[in-house]
C-alpha positions, -999 to +999 in steps of 0.1 A: -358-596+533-338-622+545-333-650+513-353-687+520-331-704+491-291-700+487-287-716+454-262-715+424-283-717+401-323-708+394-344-711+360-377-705+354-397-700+321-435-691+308-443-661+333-463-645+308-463-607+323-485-585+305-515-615+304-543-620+332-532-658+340-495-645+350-490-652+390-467-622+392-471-621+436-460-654+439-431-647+410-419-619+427-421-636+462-402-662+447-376-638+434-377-620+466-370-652+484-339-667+466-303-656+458-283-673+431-254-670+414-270-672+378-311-667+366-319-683+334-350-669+319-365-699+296-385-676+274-421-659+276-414-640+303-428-608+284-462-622+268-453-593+237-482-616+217-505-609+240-494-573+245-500-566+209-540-580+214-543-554+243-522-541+270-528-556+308-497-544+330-507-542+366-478-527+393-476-563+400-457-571+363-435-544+371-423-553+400-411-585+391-389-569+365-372-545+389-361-573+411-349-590+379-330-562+371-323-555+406-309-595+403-282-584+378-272-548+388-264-571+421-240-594+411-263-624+397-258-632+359-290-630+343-299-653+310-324-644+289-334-673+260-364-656+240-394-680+234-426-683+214-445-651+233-411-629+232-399-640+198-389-601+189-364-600+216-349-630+192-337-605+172-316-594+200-295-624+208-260-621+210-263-589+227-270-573+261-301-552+275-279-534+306-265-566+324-291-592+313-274-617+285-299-625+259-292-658+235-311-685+216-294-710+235-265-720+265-251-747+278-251-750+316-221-768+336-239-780+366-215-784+398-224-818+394-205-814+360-239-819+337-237-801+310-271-792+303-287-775+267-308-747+283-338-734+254-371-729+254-386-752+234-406-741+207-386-748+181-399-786+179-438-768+171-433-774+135-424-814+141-455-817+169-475-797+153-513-810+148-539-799+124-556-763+118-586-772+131-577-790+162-549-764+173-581-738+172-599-760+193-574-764+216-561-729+214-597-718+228-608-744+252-577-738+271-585-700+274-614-713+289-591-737+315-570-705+325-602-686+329-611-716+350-580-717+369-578-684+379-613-686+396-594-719+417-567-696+424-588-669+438-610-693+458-586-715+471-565-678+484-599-666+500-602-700+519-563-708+532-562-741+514-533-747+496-520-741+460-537-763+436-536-758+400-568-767+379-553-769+345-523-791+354-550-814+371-572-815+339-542-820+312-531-847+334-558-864+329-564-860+289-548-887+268-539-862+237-520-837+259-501-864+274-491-879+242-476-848+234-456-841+264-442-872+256-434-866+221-420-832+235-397-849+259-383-875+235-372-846+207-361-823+233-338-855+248-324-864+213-314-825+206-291-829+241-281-863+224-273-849+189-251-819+207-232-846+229-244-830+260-262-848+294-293-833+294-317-806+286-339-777+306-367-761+288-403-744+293-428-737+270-452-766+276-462-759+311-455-790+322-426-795+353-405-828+347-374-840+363-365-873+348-337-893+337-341-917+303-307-937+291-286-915+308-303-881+294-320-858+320-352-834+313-356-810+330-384-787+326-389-759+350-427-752+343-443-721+341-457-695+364-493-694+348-504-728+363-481-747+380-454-716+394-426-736+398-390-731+393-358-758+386-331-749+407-293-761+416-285-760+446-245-752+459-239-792+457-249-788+420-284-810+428-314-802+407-348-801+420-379-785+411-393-762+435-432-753+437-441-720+454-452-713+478-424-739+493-459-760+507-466-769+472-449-800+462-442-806+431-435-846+417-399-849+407-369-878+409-352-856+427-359-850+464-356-811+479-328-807+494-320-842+502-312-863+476-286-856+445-305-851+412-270-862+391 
């Protein structure tokens, strides 16, 4: 299969194999698709929390891990940052699992010369965190958005219409969960502050961004649950966010392939 994307550099976070919600045929086409020089995975690739619950591993899963692993047997370095749903593999960084990297954290160089703090995310939980009772709340209507979203998904497939995500489209429109994307963007920006550094990619709040504030960029590269997208440099060290299939756009400052992100 002929590549779609030549880039230098992909990452993409909050796959969540092993759960339902997890687009692993659009992952794996995705994967499939592109050839890069490095793969950052941005944490919860490997839902292990929701492994534990009950096991759901479908060929599907599986096959996005041998073209991972294919990915670094190949030539491409391969990053792994543990998050939230894989924090066992934590215990792990600093080593390697055949040629995949794992660590808590890296700094990427863009071509562009950004250097970029690359984690997941989840270590702000404890300074957003809201109450018991409306983190259970939460917790289980959005069970009930996935469960929603999925039904879109397979609807939308059995008619042709284009990708459209359900639960991006409903926590767009709630004031709460966009108070807290905000609040996660700010602390995420001052930690690339605080370590001198021009910006930050993360995950873990399923939400893509591509933004600049006072000279900082966010970058977010989203998740492959709701809104399967990826951030990716390209070989002009540009940063975009990329939606797949490539027909879904995705909003970002950055134009694909046209405009420089830096």
């Amino acid at each position: 299969m002929t590549p779609t994307l030549d880039l230098r550099t992909v990452w993409l976070s909050d796959v969540h194999l092993g759960t339902r919600d997890c687009r692993a045929d659009l992952l794996r086409d995705f994967l499939n698709r592109t050839r890069c020089d490095t793969l950052y995975l941005v944490g919860d690739v490997i839902d292990l929390e929701s492994l534990k619950r009950s096991v759901y591993w479908p060929p599907a899963h599986s096959g996005v891990l041998r073209v991972i692993l294919a990915k670094s047997q190949q030539g491409t370095r391969v990053v792994y940052i543990p998050g939230n749903h894989d924090d066992a593999l934590r215990a792990l960084c600093g080593t390697r699992l055949g040629n995949i990297e794992v660590v808590d954290e890296a700094v990427h160089r863009t071509r562009a010369g950004r250097r970029l703090l690359v984690m997941h995310g989840d270590r702000f939980d404890g300074v957003l965190a809201c109450g018991p009772l409306a983190r259970a709340f939460g917790s289980a209507a959005y069970r009930v958005l996935l469960t929603l979203n999925r039904f879109v998904h397979w609807l939308h497939e059995k008619r042709g219409r284009p990708y459209w995500s359900l639960a991006q489209h409903v926590k767009a429109r709630m004031r709460n969960a966009v108070r807290y994307i905000e609040r996660f963007e700010s602390v995420c920006l001052d930690a690339a502050a605080e370590a001198d550094l021009d910006g930050v990619v993360c995950g873990h709040i399923h939400k893509p961004a591509l933004l600049e504030r006072e000279g900082l960029l966010y970058c977010n590269d989203g998740d492959w649950v709701e809104s399967c997208t990826a951030l990716v440099e390209d070989r002009r060290g540009r940063l975009a966010l990329v939606g797949w299939p490539l027909a879904h756009s995705v909003e970002s400052d950055a134009a694909w392939p046209a405009q420089d992100a830096a």
